[in-house]
C-alpha positions as CSV (number, residue, x, y, z in Angstrom):
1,X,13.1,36.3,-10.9
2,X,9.6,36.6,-9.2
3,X,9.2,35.1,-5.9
4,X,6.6,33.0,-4.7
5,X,5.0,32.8,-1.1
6,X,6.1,30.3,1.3
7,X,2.1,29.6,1.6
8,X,2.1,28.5,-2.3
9,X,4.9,27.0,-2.0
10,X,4.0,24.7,0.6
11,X,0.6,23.9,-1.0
12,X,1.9,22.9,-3.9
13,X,4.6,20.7,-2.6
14,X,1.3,19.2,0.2
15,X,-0.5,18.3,-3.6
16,X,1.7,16.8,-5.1
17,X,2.9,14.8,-1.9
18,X,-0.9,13.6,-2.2
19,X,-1.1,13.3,-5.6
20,X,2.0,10.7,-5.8
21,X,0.5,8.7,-3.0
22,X,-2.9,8.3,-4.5
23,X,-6.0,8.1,-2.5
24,X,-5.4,6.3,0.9
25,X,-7.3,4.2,2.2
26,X,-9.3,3.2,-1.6
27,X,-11.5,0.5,-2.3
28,X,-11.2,-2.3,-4.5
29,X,-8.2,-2.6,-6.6
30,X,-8.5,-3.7,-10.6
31,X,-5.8,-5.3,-13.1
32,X,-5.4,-8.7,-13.8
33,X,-5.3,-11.9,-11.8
34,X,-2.2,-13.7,-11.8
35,X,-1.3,-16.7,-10.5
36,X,1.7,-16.3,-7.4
37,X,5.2,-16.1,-8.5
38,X,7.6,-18.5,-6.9
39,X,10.4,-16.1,-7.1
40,X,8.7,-12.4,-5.4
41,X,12.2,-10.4,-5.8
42,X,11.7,-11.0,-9.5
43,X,8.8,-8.7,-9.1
44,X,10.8,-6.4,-7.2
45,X,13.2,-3.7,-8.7
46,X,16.1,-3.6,-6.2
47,X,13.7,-6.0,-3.9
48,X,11.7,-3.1,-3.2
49,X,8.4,-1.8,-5.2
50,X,5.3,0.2,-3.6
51,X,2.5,-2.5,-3.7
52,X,-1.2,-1.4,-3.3
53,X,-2.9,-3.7,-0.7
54,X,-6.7,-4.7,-0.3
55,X,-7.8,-6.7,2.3
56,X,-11.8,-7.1,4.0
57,X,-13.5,-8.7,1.0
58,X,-16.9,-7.5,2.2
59,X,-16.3,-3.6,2.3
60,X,-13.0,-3.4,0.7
61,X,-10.0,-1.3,1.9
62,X,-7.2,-0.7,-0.3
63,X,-3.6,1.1,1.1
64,X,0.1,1.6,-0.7
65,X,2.9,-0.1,1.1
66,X,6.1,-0.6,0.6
67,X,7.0,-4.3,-0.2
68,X,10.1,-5.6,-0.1
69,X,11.6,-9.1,-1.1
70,X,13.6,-11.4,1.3
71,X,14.5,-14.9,0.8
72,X,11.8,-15.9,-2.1
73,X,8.8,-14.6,0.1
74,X,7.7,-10.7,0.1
75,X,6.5,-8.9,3.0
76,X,5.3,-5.0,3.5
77,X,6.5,-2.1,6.0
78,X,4.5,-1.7,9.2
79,X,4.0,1.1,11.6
80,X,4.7,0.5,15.4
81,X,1.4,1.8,16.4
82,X,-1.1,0.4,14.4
83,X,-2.7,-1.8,16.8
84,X,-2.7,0.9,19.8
85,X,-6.2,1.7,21.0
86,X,-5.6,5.5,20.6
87,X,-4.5,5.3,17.0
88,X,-7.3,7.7,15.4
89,X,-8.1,4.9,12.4
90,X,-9.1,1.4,12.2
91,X,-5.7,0.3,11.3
92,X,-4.6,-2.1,8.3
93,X,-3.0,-4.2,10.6
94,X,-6.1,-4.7,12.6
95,X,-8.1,-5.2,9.3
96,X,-5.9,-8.0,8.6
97,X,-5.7,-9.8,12.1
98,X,-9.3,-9.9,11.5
99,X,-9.4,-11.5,7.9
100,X,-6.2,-12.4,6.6
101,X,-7.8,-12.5,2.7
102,X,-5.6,-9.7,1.3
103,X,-5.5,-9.4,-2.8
104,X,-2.0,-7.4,-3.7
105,X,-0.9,-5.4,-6.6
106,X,2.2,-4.6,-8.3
107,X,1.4,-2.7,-11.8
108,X,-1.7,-4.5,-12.9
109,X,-0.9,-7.6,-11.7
110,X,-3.1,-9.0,-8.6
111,X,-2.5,-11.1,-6.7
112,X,-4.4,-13.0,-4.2
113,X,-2.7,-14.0,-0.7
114,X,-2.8,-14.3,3.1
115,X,-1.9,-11.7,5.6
């Protein structure tokens, strides 16, 4: 059996790591408009699904989250620093303080909403 570097190793596992979360942060997102469910966790396998997010109309900003279902209403996974001044990024969280307008997609289904 031949053995591979540790350095190709790790590469490979970094690109495919990248690969599987697509480019972050993108732009605008495409499918097809559809009006709001009234039952989210029917949307959800096992209540949970990776939803891409755009929010800021004007210059778009796209980002994967994890949504999950509770009750009938869905909701994503946040990060404890996002609104710190030291964090390196203009954060999502700060993006959507500023304008709620957010436009979510599961599949090719979008959905427009409030942050």
């Amino acid at each position: 059996m031949k053995a591979y570097s540790p350095r190709l190793i790790w590469t490979l596992l970094a690109a495919l790591l990248l690969a599987a979360c697509g480019l972050v942060p993108g732009g605008s997102l495409s499918g097809t408009l559809t009006r709001v469910p009234k039952d989210w966790p029917s949307l959800l396998e096992d209540g949970l699904a990776i939803c891409e997010i755009e929010s800021r109309p004007s210059e778009p900003h796209s980002i994967q989250l994890e949504c999950f279902s509770h009750g009938q209403g869905i909701y994503v996974q946040s990060h404890r620093w996002a609104l710190k001044s030291w964090w390196p990024v203009e954060s999502w969280a700060a993006i959507w303080i500023q304008n709620p307008t957010i436009r979510l997609r599961i599949g090719r289904q979008i959905f427009e909403l409030r942050g």
